[in-house]
C-alpha positions in Angstrom: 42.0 16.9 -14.3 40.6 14.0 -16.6 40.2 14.8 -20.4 36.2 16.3 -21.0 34.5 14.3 -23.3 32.0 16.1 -25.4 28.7 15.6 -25.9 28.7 13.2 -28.4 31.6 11.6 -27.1 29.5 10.9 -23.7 26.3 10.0 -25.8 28.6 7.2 -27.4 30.0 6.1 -24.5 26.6 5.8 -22.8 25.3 3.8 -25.4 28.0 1.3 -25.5 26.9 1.2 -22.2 23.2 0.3 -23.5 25.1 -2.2 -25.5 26.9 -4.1 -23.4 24.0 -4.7 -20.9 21.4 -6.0 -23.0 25.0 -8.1 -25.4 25.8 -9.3 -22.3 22.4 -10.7 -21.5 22.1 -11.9 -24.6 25.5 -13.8 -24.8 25.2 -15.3 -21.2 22.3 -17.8 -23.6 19.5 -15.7 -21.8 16.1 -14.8 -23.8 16.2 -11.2 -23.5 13.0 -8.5 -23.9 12.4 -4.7 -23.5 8.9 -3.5 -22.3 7.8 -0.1 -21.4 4.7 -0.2 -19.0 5.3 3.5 -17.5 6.6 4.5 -14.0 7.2 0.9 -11.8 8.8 3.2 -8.8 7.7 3.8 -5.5 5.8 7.0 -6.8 3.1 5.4 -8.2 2.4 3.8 -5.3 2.2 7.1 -3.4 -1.3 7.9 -5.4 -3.1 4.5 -4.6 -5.3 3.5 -1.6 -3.5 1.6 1.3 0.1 1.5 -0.8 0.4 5.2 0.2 0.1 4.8 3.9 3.8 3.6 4.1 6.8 5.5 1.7 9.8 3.1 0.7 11.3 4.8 -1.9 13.1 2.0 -3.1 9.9 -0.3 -3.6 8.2 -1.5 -7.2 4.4 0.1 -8.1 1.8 -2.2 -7.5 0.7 -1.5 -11.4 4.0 -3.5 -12.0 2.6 -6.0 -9.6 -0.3 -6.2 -11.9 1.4 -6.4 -15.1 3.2 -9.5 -13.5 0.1 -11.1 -11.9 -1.9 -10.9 -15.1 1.2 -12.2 -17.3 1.7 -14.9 -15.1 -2.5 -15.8 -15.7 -2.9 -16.1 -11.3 -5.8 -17.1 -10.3 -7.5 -16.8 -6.8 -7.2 -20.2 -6.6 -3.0 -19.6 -6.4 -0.3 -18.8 -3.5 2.0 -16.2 -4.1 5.1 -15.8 -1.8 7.2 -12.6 -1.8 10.0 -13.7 0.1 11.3 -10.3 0.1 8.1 -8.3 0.9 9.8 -4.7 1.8 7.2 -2.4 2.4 4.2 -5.3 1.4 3.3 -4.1 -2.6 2.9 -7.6 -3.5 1.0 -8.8 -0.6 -1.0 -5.4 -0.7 -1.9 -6.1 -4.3 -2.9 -9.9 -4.1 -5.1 -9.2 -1.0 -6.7 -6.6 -3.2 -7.4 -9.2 -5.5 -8.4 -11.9 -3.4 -5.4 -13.8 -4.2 -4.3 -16.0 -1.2 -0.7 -15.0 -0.6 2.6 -14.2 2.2 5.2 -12.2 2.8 8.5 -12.5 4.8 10.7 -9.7 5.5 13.3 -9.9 7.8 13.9 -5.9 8.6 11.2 -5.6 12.1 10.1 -2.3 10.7 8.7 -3.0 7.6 7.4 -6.1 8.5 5.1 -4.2 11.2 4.1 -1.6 8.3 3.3 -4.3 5.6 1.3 -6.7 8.4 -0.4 -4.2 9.4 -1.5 -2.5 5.7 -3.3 -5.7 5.6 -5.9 -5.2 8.6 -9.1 -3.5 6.9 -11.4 -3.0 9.6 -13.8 0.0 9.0 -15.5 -0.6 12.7 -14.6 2.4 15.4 -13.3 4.3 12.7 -15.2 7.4 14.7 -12.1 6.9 17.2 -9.7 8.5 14.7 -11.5 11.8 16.0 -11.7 11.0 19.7 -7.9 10.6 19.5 -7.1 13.5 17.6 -8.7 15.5 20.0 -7.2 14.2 22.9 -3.7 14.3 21.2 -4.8 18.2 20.1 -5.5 19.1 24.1 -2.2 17.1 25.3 -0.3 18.8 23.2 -1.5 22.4 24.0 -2.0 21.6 27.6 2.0 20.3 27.6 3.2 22.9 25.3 5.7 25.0 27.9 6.7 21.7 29.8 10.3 20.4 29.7 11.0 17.6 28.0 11.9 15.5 31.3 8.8 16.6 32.5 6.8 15.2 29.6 9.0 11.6 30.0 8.3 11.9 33.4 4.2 12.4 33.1 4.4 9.6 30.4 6.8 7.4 32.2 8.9 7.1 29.1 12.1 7.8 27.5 13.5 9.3 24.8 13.9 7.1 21.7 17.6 5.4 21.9 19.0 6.7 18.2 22.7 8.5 18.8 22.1 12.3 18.4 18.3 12.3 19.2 18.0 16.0 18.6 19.8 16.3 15.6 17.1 13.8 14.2 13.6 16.3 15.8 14.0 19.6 17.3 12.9 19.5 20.9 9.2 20.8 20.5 8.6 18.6 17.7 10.4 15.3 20.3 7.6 16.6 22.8 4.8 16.2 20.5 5.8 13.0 18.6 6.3 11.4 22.5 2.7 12.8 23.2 1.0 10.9 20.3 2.8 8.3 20.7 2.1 7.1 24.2 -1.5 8.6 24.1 -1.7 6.0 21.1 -1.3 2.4 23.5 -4.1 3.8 25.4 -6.4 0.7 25.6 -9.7 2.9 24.4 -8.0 2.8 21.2 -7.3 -0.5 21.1 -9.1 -1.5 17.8 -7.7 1.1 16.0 -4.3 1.2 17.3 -3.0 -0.4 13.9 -4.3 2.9 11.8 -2.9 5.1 15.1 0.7 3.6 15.0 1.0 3.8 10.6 0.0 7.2 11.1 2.7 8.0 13.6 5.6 5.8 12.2 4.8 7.6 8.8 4.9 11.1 10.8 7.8 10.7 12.5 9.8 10.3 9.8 8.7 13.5 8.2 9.0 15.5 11.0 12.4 14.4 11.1 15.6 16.8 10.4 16.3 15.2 7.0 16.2 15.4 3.1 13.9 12.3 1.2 16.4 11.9 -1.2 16.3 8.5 -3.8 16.5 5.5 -2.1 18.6 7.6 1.0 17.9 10.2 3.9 20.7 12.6 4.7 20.6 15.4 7.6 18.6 19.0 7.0 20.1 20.8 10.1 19.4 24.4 9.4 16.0 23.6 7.5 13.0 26.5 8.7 10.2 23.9 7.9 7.3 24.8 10.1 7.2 21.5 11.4 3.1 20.6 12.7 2.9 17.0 14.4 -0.6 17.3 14.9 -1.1 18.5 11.2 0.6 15.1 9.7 -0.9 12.7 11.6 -3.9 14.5 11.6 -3.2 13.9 7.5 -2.1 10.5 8.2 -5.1 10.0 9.5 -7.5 11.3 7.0 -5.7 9.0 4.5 -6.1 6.0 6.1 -9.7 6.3 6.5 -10.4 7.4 3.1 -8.9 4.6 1.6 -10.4 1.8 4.3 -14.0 3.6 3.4 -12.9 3.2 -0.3 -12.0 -0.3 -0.1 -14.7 -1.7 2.2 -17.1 -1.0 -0.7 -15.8 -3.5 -3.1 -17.1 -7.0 -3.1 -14.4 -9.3 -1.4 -14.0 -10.2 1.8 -10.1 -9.5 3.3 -10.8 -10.4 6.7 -7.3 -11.9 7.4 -6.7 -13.3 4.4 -3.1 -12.9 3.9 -0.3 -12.0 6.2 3.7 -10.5 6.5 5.6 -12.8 8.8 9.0 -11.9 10.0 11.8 -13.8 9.0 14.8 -14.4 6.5 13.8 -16.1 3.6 18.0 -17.2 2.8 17.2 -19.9 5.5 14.7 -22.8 5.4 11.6 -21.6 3.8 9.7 -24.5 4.9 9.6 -23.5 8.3 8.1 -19.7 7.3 6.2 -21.1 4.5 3.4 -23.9 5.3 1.9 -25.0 1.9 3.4 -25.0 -2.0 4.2 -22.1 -3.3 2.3 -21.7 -7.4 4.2 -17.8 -7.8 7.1 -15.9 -6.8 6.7 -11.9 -7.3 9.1 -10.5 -5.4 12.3 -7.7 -5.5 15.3 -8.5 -3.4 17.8 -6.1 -2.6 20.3 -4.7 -5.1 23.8 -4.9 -5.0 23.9 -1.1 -4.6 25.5 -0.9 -1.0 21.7 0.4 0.1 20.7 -0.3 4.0 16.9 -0.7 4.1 17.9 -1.3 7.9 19.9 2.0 8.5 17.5 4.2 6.4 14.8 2.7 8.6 16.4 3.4 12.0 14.1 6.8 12.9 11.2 5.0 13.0 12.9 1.6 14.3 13.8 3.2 17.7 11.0 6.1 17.6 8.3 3.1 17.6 10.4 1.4 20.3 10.8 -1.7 17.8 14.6 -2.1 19.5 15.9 -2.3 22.6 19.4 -1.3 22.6 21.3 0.5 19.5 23.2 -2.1 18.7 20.1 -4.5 17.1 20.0 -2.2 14.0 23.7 -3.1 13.1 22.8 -7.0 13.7 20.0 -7.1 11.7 21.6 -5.6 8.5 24.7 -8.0 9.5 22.2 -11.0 8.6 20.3 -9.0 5.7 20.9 -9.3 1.9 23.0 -6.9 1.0 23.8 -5.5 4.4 25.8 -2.7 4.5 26.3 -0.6 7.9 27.8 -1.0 11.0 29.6 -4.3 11.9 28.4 -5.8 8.4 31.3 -3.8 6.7 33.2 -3.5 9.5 33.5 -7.7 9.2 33.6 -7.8 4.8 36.4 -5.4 4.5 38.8 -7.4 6.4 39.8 -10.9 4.8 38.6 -11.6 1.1 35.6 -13.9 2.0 35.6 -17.7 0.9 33.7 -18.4 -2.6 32.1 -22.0 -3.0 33.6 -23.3 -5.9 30.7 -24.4 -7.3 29.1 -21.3 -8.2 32.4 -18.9 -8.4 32.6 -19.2 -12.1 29.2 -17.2 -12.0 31.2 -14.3 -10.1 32.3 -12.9 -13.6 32.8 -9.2 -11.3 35.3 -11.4 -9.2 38.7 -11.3 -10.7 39.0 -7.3 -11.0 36.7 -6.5 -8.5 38.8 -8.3 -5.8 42.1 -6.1 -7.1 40.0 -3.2 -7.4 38.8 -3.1 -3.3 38.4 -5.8 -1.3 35.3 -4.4 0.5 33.5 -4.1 -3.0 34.1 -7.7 -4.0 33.3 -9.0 0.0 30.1 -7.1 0.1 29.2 -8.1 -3.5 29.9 -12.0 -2.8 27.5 -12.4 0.3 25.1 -10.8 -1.9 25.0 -13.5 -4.2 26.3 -16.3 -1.5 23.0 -15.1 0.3 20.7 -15.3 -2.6 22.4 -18.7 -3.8 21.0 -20.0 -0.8 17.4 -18.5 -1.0 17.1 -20.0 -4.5 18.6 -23.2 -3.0 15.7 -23.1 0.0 13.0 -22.1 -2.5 13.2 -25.8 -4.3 11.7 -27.1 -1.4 8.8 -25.3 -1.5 7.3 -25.0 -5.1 4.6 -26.7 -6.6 4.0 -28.5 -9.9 3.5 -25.7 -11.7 5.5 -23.2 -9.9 6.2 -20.0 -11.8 8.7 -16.8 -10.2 9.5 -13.5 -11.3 12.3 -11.7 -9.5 12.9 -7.9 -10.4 16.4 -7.1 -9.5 19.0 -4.1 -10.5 22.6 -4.3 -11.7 24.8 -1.6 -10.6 28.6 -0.9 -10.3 30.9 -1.6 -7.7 34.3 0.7 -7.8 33.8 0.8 -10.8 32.8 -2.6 -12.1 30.2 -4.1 -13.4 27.7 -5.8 -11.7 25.4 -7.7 -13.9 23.0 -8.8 -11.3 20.8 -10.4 -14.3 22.5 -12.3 -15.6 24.7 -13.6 -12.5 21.2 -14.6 -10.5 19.8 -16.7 -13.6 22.8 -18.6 -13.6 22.6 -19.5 -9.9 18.9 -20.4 -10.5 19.6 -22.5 -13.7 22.5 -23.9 -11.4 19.9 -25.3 -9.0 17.6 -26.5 -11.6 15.4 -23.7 -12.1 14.5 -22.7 -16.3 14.9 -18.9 -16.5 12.2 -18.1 -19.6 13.6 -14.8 -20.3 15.1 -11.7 -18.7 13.2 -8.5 -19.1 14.4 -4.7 -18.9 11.7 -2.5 -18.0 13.4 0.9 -17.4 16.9 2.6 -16.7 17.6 3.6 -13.4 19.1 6.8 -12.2 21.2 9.2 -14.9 24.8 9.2 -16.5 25.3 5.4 -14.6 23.1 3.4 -16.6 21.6 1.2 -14.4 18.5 -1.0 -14.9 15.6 -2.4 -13.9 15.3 -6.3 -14.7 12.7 -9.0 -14.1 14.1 -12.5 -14.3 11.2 -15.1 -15.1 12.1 -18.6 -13.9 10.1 -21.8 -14.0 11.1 -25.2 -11.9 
């Protein structure tokens, strides 16, 4: 066993730690700032109207989405993009503000949750009850049926996940599959939006799992009491609450914004249709996280995918993609590094000792983001301002200064980076931290 360092000896280390990220900063020539402005996680999200309808633990707080709209001085007369939208807290925000905006988001999922956070229609809400009710009767009336008796009386099939049942016990497969196909019924058509959030939100915590932070892992002897009824019913309650909240304030949101599909490391000009004033927006971290395998439940629950291979292909084209055939092709050869911007790769020369995989993975991150940044120049305006809130984290070991590597790759393709600011360490012992990078072109 290793030498135990005392606690001193561990505060010391931890902040040289402390040190060398903000030094480091500093002495890449980088305008560096601290700023406290309270919890910027997911959580705060979970206590504010329309945010909460959707969980992604590893999303920003719409009051950081505020703090950055107000420094940046946006007016309604702006377009924001959030190229990277994830669960929609930037597009959420600005349509609560009546600032014209768009989202892209390339994981199917989330892009469904996001687009349709944005549809505030308080007409037919009375259905909400019509189809709780009728979910309530199916569900008793079904209650001692067989599973292939309730796929045959639905003409449907079970969702296409490997191990179904280690994901929902049987009873709790029964009722999900109930509410689910009782949902496309075409009475309940104009609320079918507030119906499916409900569910996709339900059958994820119905599930056989633990929420950890940002990952789910397997619960297989839990004794929750698990009610389906109960959660959407929940669900349910939430959505109109908030939709009755917000219909009383003074704008209009009838379409107004939107959350498109699509992968914003390609040709932004075909997803984006008019000059972009404002970036707000929180790509993925170098941190080997799947936002496309920790959203499979619901991805194949909701019947987004076909076959169980799509999951692996669409992480295989995300940033950062992790899982399945994405690591199965990085850990093979050491991947090819344009020369241009390998001097920028400061992780590269130990990290590709270190593990191959680590340096691989770690390389089409940036490679990818290189090529957002590079697509983004076509799209800005005259007075186009960004902020992008980004982590760094270590790889086998090494450090990652995401920070610091990303505002070189902007200032490499012409944007000004005004400043990098730190708004919070993330996580314990690691050190890890919460960045904004503020560019200008």
């Amino acid at each position: 066993m290793g030498k135990q360092l005392s606690f001193f000896e561990l505060e010391s280390h931890y902040n040289n730690q402390i040190g060398s990220f903000s030094e480091n900063i500093i002495k890449s020539g980088f305008n560096y700032q601290e700023i406290d402005i309270g919890d910027i996680t997911f959580k705060a999200g979970q206590l504010e109207s329309i945010h909460r309808w959707y969980r992604l633990t590893p999303s920003y707080s719409p009051g950081l989405v505020r703090f950055l709209i107000e420094q940046l001085k946006v007016t309604q007369n702006d377009f924001i993009l959030d190229p990277f939208s994830g669960r929609g807290t930037t597009i959420i925000e600005c349509q609560k503000k009546g600032i014209k905006s768009q989202g892209i988001e390339i994981n199917p999922l989330l892009q469904i949750v996001g687009q349709q956070s944005l549809l505030w229609d308080t007409n037919n809400l009375s259905l909400i009850d019509v189809y709780l009710q009728e979910i309530h009767h199916l569900i008793e009336k079904y209650k001692n049926f067989s599973l292939e008796k309730i796929l045959e009386r639905f003409q449907t099939r079970v969702p296409i996940i490997h191990n179904v049942f280690r994901w929902w016990k049987l009873p709790v497969l029964k009722n999900l599959i109930i509410a689910r196909e009782t949902l496309i019924k075409k009475e309940y058509f104009s609320i079918y939006p507030y119906l499916w959030l409900a569910l996709n939100k339900a059958c994820l915590d119905c599930a056989n799992i633990h929420r950890n932070h940002p990952t789910i892992t397997f619960d297989d002897h839990h004794q929750r009491q698990i009610d389906v009824y109960f959660e959407i019913h929940n669900n349910l309650t939430i959505i109109r609450n908030d939709l009755q909240f917000i219909s009383k304030t003074e704008l209009n949101f009838s379409q107004l914004n939107s959350i498109i599909l699509g992968d914003s490391t390609y040709n932004l000009q075909e997803e984006v249709h008019r000059s972009v004033d404002f970036v707000i927006t929180s790509p993925p971290y170098p941190n080997r996280y799947s936002y496309v395998h920790q959203t499979r439940p619901q991805l194949h629950f909701m019947e987004i995918l076909e076959n169980i291979t799509q999951a692996t292909e669409i992480d295989l084209k995300a940033i950062g993609g992790t899982w399945g055939r994405a690591t199965s092709i990085l850990q093979k050869d050491l991947i090819f590094v344009p020369e241009e911007i390998k001097p920028y790769l400061s992780y590269y020369p130990e990290l590709k000792e270190q593990n191959l995989l680590m340096c691989n993975y770690a390389t089409k991150y940036f490679i990818d983001l290189w090529r957002h940044i590079k697509s983004l120049k076509a799209v800005v305006s005259s007075k186009f301002q960004g902020v992008y809130v980004v982590g760094n984290s270590r790889l086998a070991n090494v450090e990652i200064f995401t920070e610091v590597i990303l505002s070189q790759l902007f200032q490499h393709e012409g944007f000004e980076v005004e400043k990098i600011m730190s708004f919070r360490k993330r996580g314990g012992k690691k050190r890890l931290y919460e960045t904004a990078i503020w560019i200008k072109f």
